[in-house]
VEXZA-982266 format. One record per residue (C-alpha): chain; residue in one letter; residue number from 1; x, y, z. Coordinates in nm, 2 decimals. Example, Ala and Ser with C-alpha at 12.3 -4.5 7.8 and 13.67 -1.06 7.14 Angstrom:
BEGIN
ZATI c r   k      x      y      z
ZATI A A   1   1.23  -0.45   0.78
ZATI A S   2   1.37  -0.11   0.71
# end
This chain:
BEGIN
ZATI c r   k      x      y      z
ZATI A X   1   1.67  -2.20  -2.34
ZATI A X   2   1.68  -1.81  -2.43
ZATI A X   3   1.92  -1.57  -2.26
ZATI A X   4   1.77  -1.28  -2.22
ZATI A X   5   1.97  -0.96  -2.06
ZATI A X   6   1.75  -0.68  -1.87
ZATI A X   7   1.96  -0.37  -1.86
ZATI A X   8   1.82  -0.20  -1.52
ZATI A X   9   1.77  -0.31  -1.23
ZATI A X  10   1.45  -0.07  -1.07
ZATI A X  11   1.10  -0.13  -1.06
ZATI A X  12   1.06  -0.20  -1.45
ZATI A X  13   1.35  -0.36  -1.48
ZATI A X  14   1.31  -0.60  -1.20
ZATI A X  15   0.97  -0.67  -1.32
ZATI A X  16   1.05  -0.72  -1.67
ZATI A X  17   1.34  -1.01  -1.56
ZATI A X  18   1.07  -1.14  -1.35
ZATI A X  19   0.79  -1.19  -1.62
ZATI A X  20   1.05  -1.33  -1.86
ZATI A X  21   1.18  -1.59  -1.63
ZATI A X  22   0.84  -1.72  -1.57
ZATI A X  23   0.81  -1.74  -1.91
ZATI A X  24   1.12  -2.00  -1.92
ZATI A X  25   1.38  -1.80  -2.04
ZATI A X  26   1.75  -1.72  -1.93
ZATI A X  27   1.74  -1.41  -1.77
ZATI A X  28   2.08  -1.20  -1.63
ZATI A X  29   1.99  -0.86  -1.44
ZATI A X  30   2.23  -0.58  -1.46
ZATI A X  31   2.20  -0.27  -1.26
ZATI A X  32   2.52  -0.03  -1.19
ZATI A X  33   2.41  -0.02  -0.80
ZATI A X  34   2.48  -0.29  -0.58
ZATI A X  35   2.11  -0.31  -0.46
ZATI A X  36   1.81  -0.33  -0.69
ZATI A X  37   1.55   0.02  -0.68
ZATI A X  38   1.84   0.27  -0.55
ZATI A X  39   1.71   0.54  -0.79
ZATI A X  40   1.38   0.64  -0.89
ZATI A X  41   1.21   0.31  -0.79
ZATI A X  42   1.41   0.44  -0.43
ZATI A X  43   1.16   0.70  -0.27
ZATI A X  44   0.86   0.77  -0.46
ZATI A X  45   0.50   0.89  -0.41
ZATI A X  46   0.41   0.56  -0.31
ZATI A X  47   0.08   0.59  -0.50
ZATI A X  48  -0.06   0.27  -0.68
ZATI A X  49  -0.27   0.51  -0.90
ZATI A X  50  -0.53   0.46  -1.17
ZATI A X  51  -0.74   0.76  -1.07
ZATI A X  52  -0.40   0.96  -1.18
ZATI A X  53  -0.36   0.83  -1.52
ZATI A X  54  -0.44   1.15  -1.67
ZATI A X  55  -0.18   1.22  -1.93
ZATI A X  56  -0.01   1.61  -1.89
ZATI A X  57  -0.02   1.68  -2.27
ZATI A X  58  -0.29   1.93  -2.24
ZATI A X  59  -0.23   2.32  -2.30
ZATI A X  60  -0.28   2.38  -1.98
ZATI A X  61   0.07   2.24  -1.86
ZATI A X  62   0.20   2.46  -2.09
ZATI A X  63   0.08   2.78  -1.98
ZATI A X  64   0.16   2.66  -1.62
ZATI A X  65   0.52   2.62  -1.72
ZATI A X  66   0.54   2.98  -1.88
ZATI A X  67   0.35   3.13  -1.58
ZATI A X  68   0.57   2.92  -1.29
ZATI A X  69   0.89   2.91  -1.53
ZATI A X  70   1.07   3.23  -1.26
ZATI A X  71   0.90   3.07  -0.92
ZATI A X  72   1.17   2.87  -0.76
ZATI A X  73   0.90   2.64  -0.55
ZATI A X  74   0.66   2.59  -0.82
ZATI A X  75   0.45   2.28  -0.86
ZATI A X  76   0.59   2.29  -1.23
ZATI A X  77   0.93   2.42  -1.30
ZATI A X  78   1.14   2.46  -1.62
ZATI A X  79   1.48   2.58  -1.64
ZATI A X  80   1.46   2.85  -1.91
ZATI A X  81   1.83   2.72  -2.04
ZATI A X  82   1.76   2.53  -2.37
ZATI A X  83   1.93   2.25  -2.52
ZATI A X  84   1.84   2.02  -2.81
ZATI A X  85   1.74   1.75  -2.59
ZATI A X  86   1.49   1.97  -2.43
ZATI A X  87   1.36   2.14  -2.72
ZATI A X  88   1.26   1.82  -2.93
ZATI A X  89   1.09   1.73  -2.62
ZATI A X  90   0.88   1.97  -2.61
ZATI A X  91   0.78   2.04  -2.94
ZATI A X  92   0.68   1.62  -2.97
ZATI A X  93   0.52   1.69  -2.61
ZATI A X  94   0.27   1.92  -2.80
ZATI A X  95   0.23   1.75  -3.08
ZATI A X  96   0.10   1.48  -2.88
ZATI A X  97  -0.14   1.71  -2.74
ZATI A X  98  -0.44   1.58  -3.00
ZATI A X  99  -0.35   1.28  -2.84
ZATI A X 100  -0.44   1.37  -2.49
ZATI A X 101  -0.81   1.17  -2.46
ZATI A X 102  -0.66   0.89  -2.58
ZATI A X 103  -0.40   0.85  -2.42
ZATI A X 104  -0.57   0.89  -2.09
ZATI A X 105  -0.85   0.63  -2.13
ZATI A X 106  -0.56   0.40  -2.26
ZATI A X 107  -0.31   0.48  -1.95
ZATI A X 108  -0.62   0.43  -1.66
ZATI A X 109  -0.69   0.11  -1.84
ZATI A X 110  -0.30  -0.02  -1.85
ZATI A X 111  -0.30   0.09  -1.46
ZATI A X 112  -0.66  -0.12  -1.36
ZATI A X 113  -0.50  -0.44  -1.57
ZATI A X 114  -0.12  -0.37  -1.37
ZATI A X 115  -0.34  -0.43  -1.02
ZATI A X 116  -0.38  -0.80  -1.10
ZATI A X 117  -0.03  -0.91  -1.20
ZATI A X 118   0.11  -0.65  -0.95
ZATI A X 119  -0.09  -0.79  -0.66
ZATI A X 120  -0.07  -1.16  -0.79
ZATI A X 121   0.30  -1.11  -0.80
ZATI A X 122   0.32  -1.00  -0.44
ZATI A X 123   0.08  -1.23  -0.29
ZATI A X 124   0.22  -1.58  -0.49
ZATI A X 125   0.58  -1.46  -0.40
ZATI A X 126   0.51  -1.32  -0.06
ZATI A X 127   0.65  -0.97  -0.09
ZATI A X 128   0.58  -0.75   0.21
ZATI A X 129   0.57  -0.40   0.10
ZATI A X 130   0.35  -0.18   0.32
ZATI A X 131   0.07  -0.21   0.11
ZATI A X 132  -0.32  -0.03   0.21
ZATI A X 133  -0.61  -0.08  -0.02
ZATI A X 134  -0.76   0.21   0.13
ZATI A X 135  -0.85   0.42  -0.17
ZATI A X 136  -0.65   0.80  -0.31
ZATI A X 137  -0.91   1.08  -0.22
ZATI A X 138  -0.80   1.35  -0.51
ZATI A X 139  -0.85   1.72  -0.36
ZATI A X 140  -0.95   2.06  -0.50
ZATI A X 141  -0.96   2.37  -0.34
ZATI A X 142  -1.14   2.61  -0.59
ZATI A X 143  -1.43   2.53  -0.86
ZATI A X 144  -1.23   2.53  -1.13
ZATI A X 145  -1.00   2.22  -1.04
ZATI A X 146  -1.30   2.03  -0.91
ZATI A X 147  -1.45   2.09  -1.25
ZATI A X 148  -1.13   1.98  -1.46
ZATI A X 149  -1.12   1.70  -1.25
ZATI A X 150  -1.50   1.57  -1.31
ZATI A X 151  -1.41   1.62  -1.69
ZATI A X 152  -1.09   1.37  -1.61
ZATI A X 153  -1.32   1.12  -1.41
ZATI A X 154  -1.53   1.05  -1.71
ZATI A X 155  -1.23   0.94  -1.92
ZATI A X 156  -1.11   0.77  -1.68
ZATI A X 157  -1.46   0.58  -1.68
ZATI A X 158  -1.39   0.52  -2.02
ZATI A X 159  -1.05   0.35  -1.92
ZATI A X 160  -1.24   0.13  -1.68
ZATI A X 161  -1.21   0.31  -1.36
ZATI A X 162  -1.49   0.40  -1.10
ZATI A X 163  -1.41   0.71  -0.88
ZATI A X 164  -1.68   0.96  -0.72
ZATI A X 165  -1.69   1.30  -0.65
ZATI A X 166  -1.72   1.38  -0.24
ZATI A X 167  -1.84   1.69  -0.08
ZATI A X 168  -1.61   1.86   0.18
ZATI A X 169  -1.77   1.67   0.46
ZATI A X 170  -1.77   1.33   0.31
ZATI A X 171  -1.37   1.38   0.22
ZATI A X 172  -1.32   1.48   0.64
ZATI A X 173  -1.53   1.12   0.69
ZATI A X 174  -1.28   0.95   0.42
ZATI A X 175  -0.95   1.13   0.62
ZATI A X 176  -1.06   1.28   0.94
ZATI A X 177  -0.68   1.41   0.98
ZATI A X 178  -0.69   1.63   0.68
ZATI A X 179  -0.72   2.03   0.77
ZATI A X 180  -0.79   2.32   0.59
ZATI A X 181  -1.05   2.47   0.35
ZATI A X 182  -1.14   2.27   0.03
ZATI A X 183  -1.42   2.31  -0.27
ZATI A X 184  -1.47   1.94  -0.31
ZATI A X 185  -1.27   1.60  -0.41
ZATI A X 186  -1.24   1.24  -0.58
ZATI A X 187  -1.23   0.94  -0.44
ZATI A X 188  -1.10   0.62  -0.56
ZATI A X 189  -1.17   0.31  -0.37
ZATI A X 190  -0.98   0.07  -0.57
ZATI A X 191  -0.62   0.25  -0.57
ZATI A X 192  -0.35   0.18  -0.35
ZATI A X 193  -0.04   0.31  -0.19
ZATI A X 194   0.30   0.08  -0.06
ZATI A X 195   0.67   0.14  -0.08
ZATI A X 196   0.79   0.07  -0.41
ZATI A X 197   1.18   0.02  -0.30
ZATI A X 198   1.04  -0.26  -0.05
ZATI A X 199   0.85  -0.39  -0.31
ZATI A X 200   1.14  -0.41  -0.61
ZATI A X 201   1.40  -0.56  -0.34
ZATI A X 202   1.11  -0.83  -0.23
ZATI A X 203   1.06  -0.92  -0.62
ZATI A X 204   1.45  -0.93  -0.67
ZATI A X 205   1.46  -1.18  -0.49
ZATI A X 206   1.21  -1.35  -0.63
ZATI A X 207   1.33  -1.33  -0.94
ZATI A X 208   1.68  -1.48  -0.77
ZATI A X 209   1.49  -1.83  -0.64
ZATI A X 210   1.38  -1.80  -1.02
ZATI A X 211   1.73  -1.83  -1.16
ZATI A X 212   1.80  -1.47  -1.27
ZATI A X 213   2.17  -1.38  -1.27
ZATI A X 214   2.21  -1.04  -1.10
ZATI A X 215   2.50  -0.82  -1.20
ZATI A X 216   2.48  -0.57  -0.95
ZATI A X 217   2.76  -0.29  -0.89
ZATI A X 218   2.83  -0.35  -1.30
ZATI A X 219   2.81  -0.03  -1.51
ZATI A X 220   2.69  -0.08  -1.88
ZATI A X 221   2.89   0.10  -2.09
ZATI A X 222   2.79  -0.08  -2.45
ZATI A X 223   2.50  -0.25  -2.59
ZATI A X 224   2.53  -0.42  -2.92
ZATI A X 225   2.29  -0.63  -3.18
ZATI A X 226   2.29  -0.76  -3.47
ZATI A X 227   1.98  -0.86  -3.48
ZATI A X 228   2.07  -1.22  -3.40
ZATI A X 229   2.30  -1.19  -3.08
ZATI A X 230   2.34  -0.92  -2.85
ZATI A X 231   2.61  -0.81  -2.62
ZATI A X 232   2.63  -0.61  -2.32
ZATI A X 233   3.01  -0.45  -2.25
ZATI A X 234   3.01  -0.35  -1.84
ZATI A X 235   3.31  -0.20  -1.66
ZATI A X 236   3.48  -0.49  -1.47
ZATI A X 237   3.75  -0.35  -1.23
ZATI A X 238   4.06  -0.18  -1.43
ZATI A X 239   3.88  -0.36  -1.74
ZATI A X 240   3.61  -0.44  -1.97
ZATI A X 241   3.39  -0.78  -1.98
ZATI A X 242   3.17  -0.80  -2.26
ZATI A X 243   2.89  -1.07  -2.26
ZATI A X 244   2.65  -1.22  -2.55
ZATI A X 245   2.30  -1.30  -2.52
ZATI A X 246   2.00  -1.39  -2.76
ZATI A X 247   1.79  -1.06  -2.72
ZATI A X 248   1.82  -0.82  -2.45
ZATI A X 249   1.54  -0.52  -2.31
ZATI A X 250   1.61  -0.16  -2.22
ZATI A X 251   1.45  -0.06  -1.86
ZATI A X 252   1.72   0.19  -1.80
ZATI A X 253   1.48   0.47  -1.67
ZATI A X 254   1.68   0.79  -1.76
ZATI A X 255   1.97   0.63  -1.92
ZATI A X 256   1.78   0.45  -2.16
ZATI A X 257   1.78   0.71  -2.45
ZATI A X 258   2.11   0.67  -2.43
ZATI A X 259   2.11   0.29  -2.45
ZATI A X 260   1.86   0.37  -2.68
ZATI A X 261   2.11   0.48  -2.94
ZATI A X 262   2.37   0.33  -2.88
ZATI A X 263   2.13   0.06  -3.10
ZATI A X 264   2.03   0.22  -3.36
ZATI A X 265   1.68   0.33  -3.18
ZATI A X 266   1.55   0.67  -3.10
ZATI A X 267   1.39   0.69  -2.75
ZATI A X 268   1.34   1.07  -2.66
ZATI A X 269   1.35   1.01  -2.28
ZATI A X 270   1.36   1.37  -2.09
ZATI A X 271   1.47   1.30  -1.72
ZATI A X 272   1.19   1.48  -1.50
ZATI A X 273   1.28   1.53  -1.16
ZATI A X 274   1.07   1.45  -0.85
ZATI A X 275   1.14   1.51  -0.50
ZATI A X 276   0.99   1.34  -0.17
ZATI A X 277   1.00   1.34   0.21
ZATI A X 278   0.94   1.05   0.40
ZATI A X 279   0.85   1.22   0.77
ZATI A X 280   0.92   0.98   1.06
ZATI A X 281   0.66   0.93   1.30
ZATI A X 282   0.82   0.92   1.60
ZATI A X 283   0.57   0.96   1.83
ZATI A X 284   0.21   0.89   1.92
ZATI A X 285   0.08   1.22   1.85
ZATI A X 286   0.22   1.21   1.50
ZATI A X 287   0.10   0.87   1.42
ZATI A X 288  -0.23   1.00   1.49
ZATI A X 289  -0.27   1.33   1.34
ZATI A X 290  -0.09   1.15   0.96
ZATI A X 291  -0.32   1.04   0.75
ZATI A X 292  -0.38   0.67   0.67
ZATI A X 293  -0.62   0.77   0.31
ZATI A X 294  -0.35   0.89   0.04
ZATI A X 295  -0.40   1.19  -0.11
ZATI A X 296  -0.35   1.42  -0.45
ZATI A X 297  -0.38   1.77  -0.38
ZATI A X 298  -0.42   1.94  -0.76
ZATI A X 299  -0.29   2.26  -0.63
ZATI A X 300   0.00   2.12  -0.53
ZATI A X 301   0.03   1.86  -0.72
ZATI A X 302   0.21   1.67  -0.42
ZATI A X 303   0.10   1.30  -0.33
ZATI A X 304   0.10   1.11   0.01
ZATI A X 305   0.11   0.75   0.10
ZATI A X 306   0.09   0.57   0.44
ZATI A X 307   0.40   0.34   0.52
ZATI A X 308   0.36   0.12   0.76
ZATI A X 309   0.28   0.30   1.09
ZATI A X 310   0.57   0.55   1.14
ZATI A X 311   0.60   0.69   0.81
ZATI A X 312   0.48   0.91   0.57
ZATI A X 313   0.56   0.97   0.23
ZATI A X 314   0.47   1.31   0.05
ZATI A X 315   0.61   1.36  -0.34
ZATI A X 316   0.58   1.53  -0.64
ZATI A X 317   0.65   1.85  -0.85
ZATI A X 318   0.82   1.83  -1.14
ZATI A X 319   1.16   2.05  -1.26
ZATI A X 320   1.32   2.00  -1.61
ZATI A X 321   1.64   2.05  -1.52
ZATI A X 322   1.83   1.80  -1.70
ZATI A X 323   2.05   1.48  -1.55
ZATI A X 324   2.04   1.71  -1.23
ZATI A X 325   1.98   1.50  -0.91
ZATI A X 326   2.05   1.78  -0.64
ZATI A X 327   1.83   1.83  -0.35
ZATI A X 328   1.76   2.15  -0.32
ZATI A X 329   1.62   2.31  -0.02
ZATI A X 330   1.37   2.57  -0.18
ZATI A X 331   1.20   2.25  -0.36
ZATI A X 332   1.18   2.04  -0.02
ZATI A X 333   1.07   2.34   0.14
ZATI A X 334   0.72   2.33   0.03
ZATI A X 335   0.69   1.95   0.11
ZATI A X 336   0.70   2.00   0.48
ZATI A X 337   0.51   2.31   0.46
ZATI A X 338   0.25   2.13   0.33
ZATI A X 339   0.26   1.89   0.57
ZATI A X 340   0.25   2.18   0.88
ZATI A X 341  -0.09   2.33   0.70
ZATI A X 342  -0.27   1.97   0.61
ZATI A X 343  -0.14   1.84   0.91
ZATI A X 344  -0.07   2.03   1.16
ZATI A X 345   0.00   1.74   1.47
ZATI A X 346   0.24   1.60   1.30
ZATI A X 347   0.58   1.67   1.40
ZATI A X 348   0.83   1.73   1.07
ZATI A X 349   1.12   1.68   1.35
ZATI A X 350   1.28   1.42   1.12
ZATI A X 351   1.24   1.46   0.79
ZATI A X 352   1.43   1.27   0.51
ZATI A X 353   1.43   1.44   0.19
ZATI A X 354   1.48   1.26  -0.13
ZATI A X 355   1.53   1.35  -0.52
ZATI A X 356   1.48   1.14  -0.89
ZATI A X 357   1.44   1.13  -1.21
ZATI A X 358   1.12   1.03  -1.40
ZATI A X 359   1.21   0.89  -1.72
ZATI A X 360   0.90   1.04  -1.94
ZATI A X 361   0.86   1.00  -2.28
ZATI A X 362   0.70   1.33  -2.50
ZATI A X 363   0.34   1.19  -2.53
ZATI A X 364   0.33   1.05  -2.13
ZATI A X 365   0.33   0.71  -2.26
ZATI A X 366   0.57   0.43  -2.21
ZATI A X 367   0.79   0.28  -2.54
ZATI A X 368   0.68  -0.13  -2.49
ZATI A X 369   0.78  -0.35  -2.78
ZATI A X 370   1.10  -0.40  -3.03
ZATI A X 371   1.34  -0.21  -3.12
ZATI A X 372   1.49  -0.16  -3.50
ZATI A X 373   1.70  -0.48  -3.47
ZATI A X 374   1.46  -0.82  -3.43
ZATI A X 375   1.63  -0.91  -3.07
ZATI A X 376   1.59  -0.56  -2.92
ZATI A X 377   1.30  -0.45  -2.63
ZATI A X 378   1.22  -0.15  -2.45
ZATI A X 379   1.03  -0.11  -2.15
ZATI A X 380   1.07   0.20  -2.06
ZATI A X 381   0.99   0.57  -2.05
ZATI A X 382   0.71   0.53  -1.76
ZATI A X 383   0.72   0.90  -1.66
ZATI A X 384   0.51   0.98  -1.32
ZATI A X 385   0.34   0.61  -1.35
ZATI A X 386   0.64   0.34  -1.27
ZATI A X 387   0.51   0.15  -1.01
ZATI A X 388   0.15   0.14  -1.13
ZATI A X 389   0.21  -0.01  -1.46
ZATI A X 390   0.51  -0.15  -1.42
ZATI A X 391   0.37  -0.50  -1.40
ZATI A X 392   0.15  -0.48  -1.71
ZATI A X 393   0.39  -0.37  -1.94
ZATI A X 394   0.66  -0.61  -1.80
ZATI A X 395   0.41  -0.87  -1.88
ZATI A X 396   0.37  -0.72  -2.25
ZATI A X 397   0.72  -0.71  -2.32
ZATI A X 398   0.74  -1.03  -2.19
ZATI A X 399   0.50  -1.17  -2.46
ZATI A X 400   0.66  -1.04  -2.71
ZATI A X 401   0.99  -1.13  -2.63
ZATI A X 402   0.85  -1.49  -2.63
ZATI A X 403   0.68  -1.44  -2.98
ZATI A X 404   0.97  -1.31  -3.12
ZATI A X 405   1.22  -1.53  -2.95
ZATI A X 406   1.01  -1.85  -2.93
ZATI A X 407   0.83  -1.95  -2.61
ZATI A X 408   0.97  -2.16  -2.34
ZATI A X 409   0.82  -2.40  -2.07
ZATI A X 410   0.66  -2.11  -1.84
ZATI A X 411   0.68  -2.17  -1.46
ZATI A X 412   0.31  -2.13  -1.28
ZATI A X 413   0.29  -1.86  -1.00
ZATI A X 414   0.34  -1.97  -0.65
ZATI A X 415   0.58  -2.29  -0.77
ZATI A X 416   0.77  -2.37  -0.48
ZATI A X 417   1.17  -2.30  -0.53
ZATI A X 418   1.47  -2.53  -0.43
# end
C-alpha cells in the first residue's frame, strides 16, 4: 500500500485525503490547527455555486480596482503598496485575460461535475451540513449588470449550466423577504448553499473511519522529494520530527506557494481576503424576515446562504492586502448594512464577523496535477470557488496520484466501517 501525505487540512485538503483513501492508499492528514476547516474553509459564503463560475480576468476588474483602489469599503480593494509577489500577480492575471471565455465555460462545467461526488460524499457518509437545494437568484440593480450578466449566462450554458433571467416580480416570488429596488436577476435552480466548516469536520471524520492518520496541531515547516520518497519535517514540541512517504499533495490554501517552492515548483498563489457575518436569528421576527433563497448581489458583490434556521451567512469583497487576516470594522461595516437595507426585519443584534484568505491563482483557475518531481501533487489555488469544486478536483488529483503511483484496491462508497 501507498503512503500518501496531504499537507492541509480544509476543505481541499480534507477532500483530497478522502478521495485517495478510497482509492486504497495510505493516507496521513496534516493541518497546523487542531481541528480540520479553521481557516478559509471556517466561515465562507456558503454558496455551492455554478452560476458563479465566471472567472474575474476581464478588464473590467481592472478598472474597478483603479477606480475603488482609495475607497476603504469597496466591493474590490487593492492596497496601492507594491511588492513582487503582488506585481507578478497581476501582470499573469492580465495575461490570462484572453483566456477569460475559456476559462469560464471550463470552471461552470468543473462546478456541475463537483455536485455529484460532493453530494454522493455527503449522502454515502452521512454528513449533516445545513444543506438547501433551493436555487442562488443572482441580482442586478441597473441595465448594465443585468446585461453583463445575460452575456455570462450563455457561457455558462456552454459549461453545462441552465439559469434564467427573472423580472423584478418573479425574483419577489423566488425570495418574498428581499426589499429594495432592482432592474432584474438570474436564477439558478440547481445551485446550493450549506456550511462548509460543518461539512469538512463531517468528512474528517469520515476520512478517520477510513484510516487516515490526522496530524493536527503539527506545523509543516519542510517538504522534501526526490522524486521517489518524500518527507514532511513538522515542529514537534522543543523539536523537529521529520516523516517519509511515497508521494505527497499540496492543499495548503495560502501557504502553498510557499510549500510550493520549497519543491522546486512555482505556484503564484496571491492570498485574497474575504470577510463574512454570520447574523444570529434570535428571534421569530428575524427568522422570518431572512431569506431562505441565497443570493449574489453584483453591486455588492456580497453572497448569502441560509444555515439552518437561526443563521445567516452574508460574504464577500475582496482586498489584496497581503497575509493580512485583520478584521477590520470599515470592511464588516457594509455587511450588516446590507443586511438593514435587503432586510430590514431582521435584527443585526448579534452579529459574528469573520475574515480569510482565498488562495487564487493569476488566471482564477486551480493548479490540479504533478509537480516537477514524479511523486509531487497540487490541489490547490481555488480562489473564490473552494467548496464548489473542491470535490471534483480532489477526485482528479486522486486519479492521477493512482496513475502515477499505481492503483490500489479502492473501497466502494457507503462500505460500512469497523
Amino acid at each position: 500500500m501507498k503512503s500518501i501525505a496531504v499537507i492541509g487540512g480544509g476543505i481541499t485538503g480534507v477532500t483530497t485525503a478522502y478521495a485517495l483513501a478510497r482509492r486504497g492508499f495510505a493516507v496521513t492528514l496534516f493541518e497546523k490547527h487542531r481541528y480540520a476547516a479553521m481557516e478559509t474553509s471556517f466561515a465562507n459564503g456558503g454558496q455551492l455555486s455554478a452560476s458563479n463560475a465566471e472567472v474575474w480576468t476581464h478588464w473590467s476588474t481592472i478598472l474597478k480596482g483603479m477606480k475603488w483602489m482609495l475607497k476603504s469599503d469597496a466591493p474590490l480593494l487593492v492596497n496601492p503598496r507594491p511588492s513582487w509577489h503582488k506585481i507578478s500577480w497581476f501582470l499573469e492575471f492580465m495575461a490570462a485575460i484572453p483566456d477569460y471565455r475559456k476559462n469560464t465555460v471550463e470552471t461552470a462545467r468543473l462546478a456541475i461535475a463537483a455536485r455529484e461526488h460532493l453530494f454522493g460524499w455527503a449522502q454515502a457518509e452521512g454528513v449533516d451540513f445545513d444543506l438547501r437545494k433551493e436555487g442562488i437568484l443572482h441580482i442586478y440593480r441597473d441595465k448594465a449588470g443585468f446585461d453583463h450578466a445575460a452575456q455570462v449566462t450563455q457561457l455558462l450554458a456552454e459549461g453545462g449550466l441552465e439559469r434564467r433571467a427573472v423580472t423584478p416580480a418573479e425574483m419577489r416570488a423566488i425570495e418574498p423577504t428581499l426589499a429594495g429596488t432592482y432592474y432584474g436577476g438570474f436564477y439558478t435552480e440547481s445551485d446550493a448553499t450549506g456550511d462548509i466548516h460543518k461539512f469538512t469536520q463531517g468528512m474528517a471524520a469520515a476520512i478517520a473511519r477510513l484510516g487516515v492518520r490526522g496530524r493536527y496541531g503539527e506545523d509543516v515547516v519542510a517538504l522534501r522529494s526526490d522524486g521517489r520518497s518524500a518527507s514532511v519535517t513538522v515542529r514537534a514540541g522543543q523539536g523537529e520530527e521529520t516523516l517519509r512517504f511515497d508521494g505527497l499533495v499540496v492543499c495548503a490554501g495560502v501557504a502553498s506557494r510557499a510549500f510550493a517552492a520549497q519543491l522546486g515548483d512555482r505556484v503564484n498563489i496571491y492570498p485574497v481576503k474575504g470577510y463574512s457575518i454570520t447574523v444570529n436569528l434570535d428571534d421569530a421576527q428575524s427568522q422570518a424576515a431572512a431569506p431562505t433563497v441565497s443570493l449574489l448581489d453584483d453591486a455588492t458583490k456580497l453572497v448569502t446562504s441560509r444555515l439552518g434556521v437561526d443563521r445567516f451567512r452574508v460574504a464577500g469583497t475582496a482586498e489584496f492586502n497581503g497575509y493580512n487576516k485583520d478584521i477590520r470594522a470599515d470592511r464588516i461595516r457594509p455587511l450588516v448594512d446590507w443586511v438593514q437595507q435587503c432586510f430590514p426585519g431582521v435584527s443585526t443584534r448579534s452579529v459574528v464577523p469573520w475574515a480569510g484568505l482565498r488562495p487564487m491563482m493569476p488566471n482564477m483557475m486551480p493548479r490540479v496535477g504533478r509537480g516537477r518531481s514524479a511523486n509531487v501533487f497540487y490541489n490547490t489555488g481555488h480562489g473564490h470557488l473552494g467548496w464548489t469544486l473542491s470535490a471534483v478536483t480532489a477526485d482528479m488529483v486522486g486519479g492521477v496520484v493512482e496513475q502515477a503511483l499505481g492503483s490500489t484496491p479502492r473501497i466502494a462508497l457507503g462500505t460500512a466501517y469497523a
